[in-house]
C-alpha positions in Angstrom: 103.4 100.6 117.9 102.1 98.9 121.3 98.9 98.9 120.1 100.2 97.3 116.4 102.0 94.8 117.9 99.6 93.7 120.5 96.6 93.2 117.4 99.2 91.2 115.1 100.2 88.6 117.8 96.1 88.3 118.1 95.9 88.4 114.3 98.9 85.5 114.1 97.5 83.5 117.0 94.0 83.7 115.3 95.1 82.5 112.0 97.1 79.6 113.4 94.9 78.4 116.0 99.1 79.0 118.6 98.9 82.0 120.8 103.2 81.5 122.0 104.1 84.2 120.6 101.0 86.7 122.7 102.1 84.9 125.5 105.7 85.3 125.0 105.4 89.1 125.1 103.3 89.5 127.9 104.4 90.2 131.4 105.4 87.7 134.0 102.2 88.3 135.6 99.9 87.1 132.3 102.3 84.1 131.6 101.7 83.3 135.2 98.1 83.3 135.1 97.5 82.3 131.3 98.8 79.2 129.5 99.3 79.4 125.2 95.7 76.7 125.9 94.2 79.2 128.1 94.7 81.6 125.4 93.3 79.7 122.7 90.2 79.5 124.9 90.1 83.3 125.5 90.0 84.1 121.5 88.1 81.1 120.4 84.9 83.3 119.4 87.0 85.6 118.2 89.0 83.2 116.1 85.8 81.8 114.9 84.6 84.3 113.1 87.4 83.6 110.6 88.9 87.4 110.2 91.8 88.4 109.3 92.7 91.8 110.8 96.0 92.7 108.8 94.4 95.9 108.2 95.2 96.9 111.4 99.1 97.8 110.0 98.0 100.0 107.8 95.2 102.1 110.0 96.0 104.2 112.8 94.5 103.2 116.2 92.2 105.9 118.0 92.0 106.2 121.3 88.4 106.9 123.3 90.5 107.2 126.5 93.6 109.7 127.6 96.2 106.9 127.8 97.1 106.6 131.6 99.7 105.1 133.7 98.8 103.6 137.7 101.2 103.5 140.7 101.8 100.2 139.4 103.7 101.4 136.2 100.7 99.6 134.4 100.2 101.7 131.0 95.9 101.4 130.1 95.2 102.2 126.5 91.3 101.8 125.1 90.2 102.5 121.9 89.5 101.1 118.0 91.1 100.9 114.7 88.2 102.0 112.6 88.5 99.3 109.9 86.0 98.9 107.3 83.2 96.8 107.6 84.4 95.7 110.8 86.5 98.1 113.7 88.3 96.4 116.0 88.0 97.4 119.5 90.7 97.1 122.0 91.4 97.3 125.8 95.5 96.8 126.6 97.2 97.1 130.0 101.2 97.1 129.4 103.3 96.3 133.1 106.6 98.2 132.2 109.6 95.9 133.1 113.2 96.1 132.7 112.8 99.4 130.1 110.2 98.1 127.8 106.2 97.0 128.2 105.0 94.1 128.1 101.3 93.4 127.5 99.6 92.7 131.1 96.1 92.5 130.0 94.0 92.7 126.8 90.4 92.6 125.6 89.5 92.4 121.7 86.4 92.4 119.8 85.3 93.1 116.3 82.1 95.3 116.0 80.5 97.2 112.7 82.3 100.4 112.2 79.6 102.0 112.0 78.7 101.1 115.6 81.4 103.4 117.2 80.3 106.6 117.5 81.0 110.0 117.9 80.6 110.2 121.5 82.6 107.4 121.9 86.2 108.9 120.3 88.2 111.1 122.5 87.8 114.9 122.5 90.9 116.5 121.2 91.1 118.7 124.4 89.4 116.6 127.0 90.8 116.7 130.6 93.3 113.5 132.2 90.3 111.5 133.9 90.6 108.6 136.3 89.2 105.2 134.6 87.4 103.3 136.8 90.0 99.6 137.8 89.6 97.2 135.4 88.0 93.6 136.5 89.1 90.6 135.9 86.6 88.6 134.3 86.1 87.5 130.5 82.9 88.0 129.2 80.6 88.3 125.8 82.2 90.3 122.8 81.3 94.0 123.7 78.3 95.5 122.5 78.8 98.7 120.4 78.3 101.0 123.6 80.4 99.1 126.2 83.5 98.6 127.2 85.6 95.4 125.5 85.5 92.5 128.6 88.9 92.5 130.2 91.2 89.4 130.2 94.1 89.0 132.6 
């Protein structure tokens, strides 16, 4: 549901051009660092290229990474929704605050399904790995074999 809900605010603040409500779900730490304009700047490109991702509700996310948690509390999830013609990749941090988690930082690109591949889905029985930190810097939409560029 994390993962749902984090897309549709994108999804709404796409369509409408007014990324409040993203904002307004996000930890102290993103509201402090990121303004609803800021925002707008972050998903312009991805904005731009007109989508609309509502199918995102109805097609379960996949994770390439074990979901993990740091000493901070900070939940990491990485992955895709395999949508058709387009997947949408995702990297989301979550800060858990006051018994619920609230979206701390976030990457999302759109790439051709059939871009993802095998090797890049989770093995079923794969061992609890340490991800390398994530930086801070926004960059280019992913290419099909990298990681999506992390926003604070």
């Amino acid at each position: 549901m994390l993962i749902r809900n984090t897309l549709t605010a994108v999804n709404h603040g796409n369509l409408t051009g007014n990324y409040t409500v993203l904002r307004d779900l996000s930890s102290e730490r993103f509201r402090q660092h990121n303004t609803a304009s800021d925002l707008t700047a972050v998903f312009a490109q991805l904005r731009q290229q007109e989508l609309d991702l509502s199918p995102i509700l109805v097609t379960d996310p996949k994770l390439i990474e074990r979901p993990t948690v740091d000493r901070y509390n900070r939940m990491r999830l990485v992955g895709f929704v395999p949508t058709r013609p387009k997947a949408v990749r995702f990297a989301l941090v979550f800060q858990k605050a006051n018994g619920s988690w609230s979206i701390d930082e976030i990457s999302v690109a759109v790439v051709p399904t059939e871009s993802i591949s095998q090797a890049q889905r989770l093995p079923q029985n794969a061992p609890q790995g340490h991800p390398p930190p994530y930086s801070r810097t926004a960059g280019q939409p992913p290419s099909s074999n990298a990681q999506p560029p992390r926003y604070r």
